[in-house]
N, C-alpha and C positions, 0 to 999 in steps of 0.2 A: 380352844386355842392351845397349842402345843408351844412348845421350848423352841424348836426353828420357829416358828411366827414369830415370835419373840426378838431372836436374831438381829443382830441390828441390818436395815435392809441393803447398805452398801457391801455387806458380808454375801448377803443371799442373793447379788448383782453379779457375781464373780461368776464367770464362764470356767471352767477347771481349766489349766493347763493340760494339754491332749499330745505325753509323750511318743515317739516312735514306735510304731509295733511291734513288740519283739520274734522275734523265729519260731518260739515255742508257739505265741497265739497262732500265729500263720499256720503252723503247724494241725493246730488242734481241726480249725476251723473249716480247712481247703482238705484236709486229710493227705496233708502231702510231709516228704520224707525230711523232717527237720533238718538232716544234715544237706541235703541238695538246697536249701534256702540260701539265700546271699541276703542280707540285710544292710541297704545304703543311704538308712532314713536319719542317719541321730551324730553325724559327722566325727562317729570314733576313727581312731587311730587303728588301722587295718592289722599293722603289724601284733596290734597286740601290749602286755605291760613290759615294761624295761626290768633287763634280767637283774640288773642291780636294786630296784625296787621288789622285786621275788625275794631275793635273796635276802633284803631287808624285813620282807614279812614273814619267812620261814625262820627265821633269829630270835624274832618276837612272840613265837606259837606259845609259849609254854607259861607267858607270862599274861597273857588274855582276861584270867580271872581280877587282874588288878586296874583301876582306874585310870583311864589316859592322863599324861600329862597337860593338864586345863589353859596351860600358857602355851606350850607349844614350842618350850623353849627349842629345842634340837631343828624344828625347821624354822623358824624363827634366824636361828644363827646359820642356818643355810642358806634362807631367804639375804639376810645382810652381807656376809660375806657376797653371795653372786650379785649381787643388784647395790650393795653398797648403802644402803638404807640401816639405821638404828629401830631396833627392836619394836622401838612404844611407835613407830609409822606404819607396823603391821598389824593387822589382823587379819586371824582365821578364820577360815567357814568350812561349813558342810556344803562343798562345793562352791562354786561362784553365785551362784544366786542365791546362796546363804548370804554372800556378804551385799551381796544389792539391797535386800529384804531389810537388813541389818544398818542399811544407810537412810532407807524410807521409814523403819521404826525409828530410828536417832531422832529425825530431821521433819519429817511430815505428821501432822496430824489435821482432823476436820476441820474444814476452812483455810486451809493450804495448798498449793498446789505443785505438780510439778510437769513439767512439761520433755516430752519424746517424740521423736520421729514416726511419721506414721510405715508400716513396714518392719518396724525395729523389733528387737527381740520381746514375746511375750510377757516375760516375768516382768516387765516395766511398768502397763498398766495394773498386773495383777499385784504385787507391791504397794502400789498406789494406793488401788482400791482397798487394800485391806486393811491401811489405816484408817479409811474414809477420808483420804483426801481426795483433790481434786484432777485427774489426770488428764494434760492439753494437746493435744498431737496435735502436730505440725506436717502437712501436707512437704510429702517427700518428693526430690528431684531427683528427677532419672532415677526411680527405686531407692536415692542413698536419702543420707540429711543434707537439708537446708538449713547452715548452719547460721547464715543472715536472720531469715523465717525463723528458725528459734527463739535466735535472741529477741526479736522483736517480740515474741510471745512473752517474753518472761515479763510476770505482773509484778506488783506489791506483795501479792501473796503465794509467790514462788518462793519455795526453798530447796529444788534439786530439779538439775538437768539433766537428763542421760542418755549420754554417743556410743553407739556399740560401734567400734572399729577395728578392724572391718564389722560389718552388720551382718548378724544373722536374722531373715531367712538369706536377702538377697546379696550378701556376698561384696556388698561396697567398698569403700575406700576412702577415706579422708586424707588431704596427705597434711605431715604433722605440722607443717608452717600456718595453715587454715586453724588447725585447734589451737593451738598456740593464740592466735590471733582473737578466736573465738573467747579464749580465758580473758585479755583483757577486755574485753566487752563487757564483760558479763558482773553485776555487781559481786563486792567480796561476801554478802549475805546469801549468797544463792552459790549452794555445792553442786559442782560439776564432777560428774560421776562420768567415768572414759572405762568402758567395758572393752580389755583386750584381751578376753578371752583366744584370742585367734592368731594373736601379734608375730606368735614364733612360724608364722607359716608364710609372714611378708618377703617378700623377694630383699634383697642389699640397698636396692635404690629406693625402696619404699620404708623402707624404716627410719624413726626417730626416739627420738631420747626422751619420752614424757618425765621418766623418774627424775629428771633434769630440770624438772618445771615444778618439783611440790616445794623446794623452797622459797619459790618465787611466787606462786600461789597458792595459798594455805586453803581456799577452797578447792580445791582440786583433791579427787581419789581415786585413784587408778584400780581398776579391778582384774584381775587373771586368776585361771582355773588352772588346775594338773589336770581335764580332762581330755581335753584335745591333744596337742604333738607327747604330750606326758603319758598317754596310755593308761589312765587311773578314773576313766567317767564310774565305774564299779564301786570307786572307793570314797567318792564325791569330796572331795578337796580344794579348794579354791583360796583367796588372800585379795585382801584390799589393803592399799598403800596411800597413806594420807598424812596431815599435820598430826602431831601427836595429842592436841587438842580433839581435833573430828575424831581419831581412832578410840581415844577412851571414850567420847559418849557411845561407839559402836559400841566397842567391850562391854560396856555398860549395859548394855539391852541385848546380849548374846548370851547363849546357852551355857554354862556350863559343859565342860565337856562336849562341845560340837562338834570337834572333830576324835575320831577314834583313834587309839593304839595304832594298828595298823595303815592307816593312812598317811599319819605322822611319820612314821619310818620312812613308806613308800616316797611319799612326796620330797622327804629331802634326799632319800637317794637317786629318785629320778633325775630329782633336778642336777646331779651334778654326773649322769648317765650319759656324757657327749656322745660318742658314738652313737646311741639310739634315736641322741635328740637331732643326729646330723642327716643318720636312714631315714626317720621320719618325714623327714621337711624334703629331702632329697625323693621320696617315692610320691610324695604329694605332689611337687614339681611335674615329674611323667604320669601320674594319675591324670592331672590338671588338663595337661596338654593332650593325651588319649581321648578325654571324656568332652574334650571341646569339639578337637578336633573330628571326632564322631558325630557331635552334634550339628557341625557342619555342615560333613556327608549327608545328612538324613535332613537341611532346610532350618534348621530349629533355632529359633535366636536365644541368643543365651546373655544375662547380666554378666558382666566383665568381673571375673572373681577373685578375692584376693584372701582365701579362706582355705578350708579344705573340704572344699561344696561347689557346687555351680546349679544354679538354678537359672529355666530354660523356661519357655512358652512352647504350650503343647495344644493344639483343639481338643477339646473335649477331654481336657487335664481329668476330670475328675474318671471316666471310664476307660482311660488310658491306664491311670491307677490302679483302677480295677482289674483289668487284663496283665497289666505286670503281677500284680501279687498271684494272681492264678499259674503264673509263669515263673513264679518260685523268686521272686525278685522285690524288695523291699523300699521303693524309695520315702520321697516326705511332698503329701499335698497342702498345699500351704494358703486354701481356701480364707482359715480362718485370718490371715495376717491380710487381707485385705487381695488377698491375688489370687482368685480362682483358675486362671487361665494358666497357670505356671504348678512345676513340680522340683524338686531340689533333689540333690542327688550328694550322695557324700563322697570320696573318691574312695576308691577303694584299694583292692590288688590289683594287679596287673587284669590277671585273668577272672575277678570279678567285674572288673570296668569292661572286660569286651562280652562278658554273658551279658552283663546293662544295657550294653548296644544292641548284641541280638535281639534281645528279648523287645527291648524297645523301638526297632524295628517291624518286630511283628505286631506287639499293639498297637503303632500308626497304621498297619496293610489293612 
C-alpha cells in the first residue's frame, strides 16, 4: 500500500480542473507557428494589461526580494474607496477561486453540504469535494440557475450556496431583483456565495447593486477577480466581500502572503485605470455582437450572453474542435460541464473574432 492509497478517498475522486490550452502547447504539438495561433478558450481580456497597472509593476522591480504586504493594505484602500466597503468586508486571493476555496475551507467540512447549479463554474464542485463535503447540483434552466430548485435543495446540512452571475461556461444572467429575492429565502445559516467574476462586462440596464445587500445580509459574499475586463488573469488576483464576521474566519484559513508584491500594485492601479476599463467593455460590446452575429450566418444557436464568451451548439463539438485547433484557432470544449454538444468562445479582437469565423466555417464544410 502506498501514501496515495492512503489519501483520503474524496481527495482521490477529484477530477483536475482542465485549464485552456495555451499557444505554446498548440504550438509544440500541431508543429505549427506560435505566433499565427489566436487562443479564444480562457475568456482573457484581448486587449491585454492596463498601462497604469505596467507601470505599477515596473516601480515595484527593485524591490521583489522583500515580502508582499500580507494584508493588502494599498488595494484594500483602493478596493474601499471605489466600492465604498471598509477594510475588514475584504478579502484577498490568489485570484478568484482562491477566494471561493477560502469560503468552502471556512464553512464546509464532512458531513456538510453545499449546493450549485448544474452547468456552473468547475471550481464549485472541486472546492467541495476537497473538504469532503457534500456537493448537490441542481438541475439548471435554460443552461442558467434555478434559483426556486436551489432553494428547495438547501438541507440541514447546507452551509453555502454558489451563483456565478453571469455563469461561466454558459454565459447566463440572473437579473438582480431574483437574487435579492433569493437571499431572503434562504436561511441566515447558509452563506450565499454570488461569483461576479464577470459583472463589469453587464450592459446599463442589467446591473445591480449587490454591495448594497451585504448590510442587509450578513450571509451573503460577493466574489470578483482582476482577471477578466482588469487584464491581470497572469497575475491571479481576485477579493471576496462579506460581513466582517464571515471575512475573518476566511483570513483565517488563508495563506499568508497569497497574493504577491506585483499583483497588489497591479490590481489597485488597474482598478482605478478608467479609460482601459471603458475600451474593454466597449470592444467586448462589438466582439459580442460580431461573434453572434456570425454565428447566425453559419445556423448555430447560441446561449444568450452576458459575459465576455458565447457559447454555441455545434454537431460533432468535439471534432469540430479538433479541426479548429489544426487551423491555428483555440477555443473551449465544455464536454466536461455536462455539454458535449456545445463549444465557448471568448471574444476576442476584431480581426481574431473574424479568423474564428473563417476558421469555423471550414470545420462545419
Amino acid at each position: 500500500m502506498s501514501a496515495c492509497d492512503l489519501a483520503p478517498g474524496y481527495v482521490r475522486a477529484i477530477a483536475p480542473y482542465q485549464p485552456g490550452k495555451p499557444t505554446s502547447e498548440l504550438a509544440r504539438e500541431l508543429g505549427l507557428d506560435e505566433a499565427s495561433i489566436i487562443k479564444l478558450a480562457s475568456n482573457e481580456n484581448p486587449l491585454g494589461v492596463s498601462p497604469k497597472a505596467l507601470a505599477a509593476m515596473r516601480a515595484l522591480l527593485d524591490g521583489l526580494a522583500r515580502y508582499p504586504d500580507g494584508n493588502g493594505f494599498e488595494l484594500k484602500q483602493a478596493l474601499s474607496q471605489r466600492l465604498g466597503v471598509a477594510h475588514n468586508r475584504i478579502v484577498l486571493g490568489n485570484g478568484s477561486n482562491d477566494v471561493l476555496e477560502l469560503a468552502a475551507r471556512a464553512f464546509l467540512a464532512p458531513g456538510l453540504s453545499a449546493v450549485y447549479s448544474q452547468h456552473a463554474f468547475a471550481v464549485y464542485p472541486l472546492a467541495v469535494m476537497a473538504i469532503g463535503a457534500r456537493g448537490i447540483e441542481v438541475k439548471a434552466h435554460d443552461y442558467g440557475h434555478d434559483l426556486a430548485a436551489m432553494a428547495a435543495a438547501v438541507g440541514s446540512d447546507t452551509r453555502i450556496v454558489f451563483i456565478a452571475n453571469p455563469n461561466n461556461p454558459t454565459g447566463t444572467f440572473v437579473p438582480g431583483p431574483q437574487i435579492e429575492a433569493f437571499m431572503a429565502t434562504v436561511p441566515t445559516r447558509v452563506l450565499v456565495v454570488l461569483d461576479e467574476a464577470y459583472t463589469e462586462y453587464l450592459r446599463p440596464e442589467c446591473r445591480y447593486d449587490s454591495i448594497a445587500w451585504l448590510g442587509k445580509y450578513p450571509n451573503l459574499v460577493i466574489t470578483r477577480t482582476f482577471s477578466k475586463v482588469f487584464g491581470l488573469a497572469g497575475l491571479r488576483v481576485g477579493y471576496a466581500l462579506a460581513d466582517p464576521a464571515v471575512a475573518d474566519l476566511m483570513n483565517r484559513v488563508r495563506q499568508p502572503f497569497n497574493v504577491n508584491s506585483l499583483s497588489l500594485a497591479a490590481a489597485a492601479a488597474a482598478l482605478g485605470d478608467e479609460a482601459f476599463i471603458r475600451d474593454s467593455y466597449e470592444l467586448n460590446c462589438r466582439g459580442m455582437a460580431q461573434i453572434t452575429e456570425g454565428l447566425d450566418r453559419l445556423g448555430l444557436q447560441h446561449i444568450p450572453a452576458y459575459g465576455n464568451f458565447v457559447t454555441f451548439a455545434v454537431p460533432n463539438a468535439s471534432e469540430v474542435f479538433q479541426k479548429l485547433l489544426r487551423l491555428g484557432v483555440i477555443v473551449r470544449p465544455i464536454a466536461a460541464y455536462g455539454m458535449p454538444g456545445h463549444l465557448r468562445v471568448s471574444i476576442g479582437l476584431e480581426a481574431e473574432n473574424a479568423r474564428f469565423l473563417v476558421a469555423l466555417k471550414q470545420a462545419l464544410a
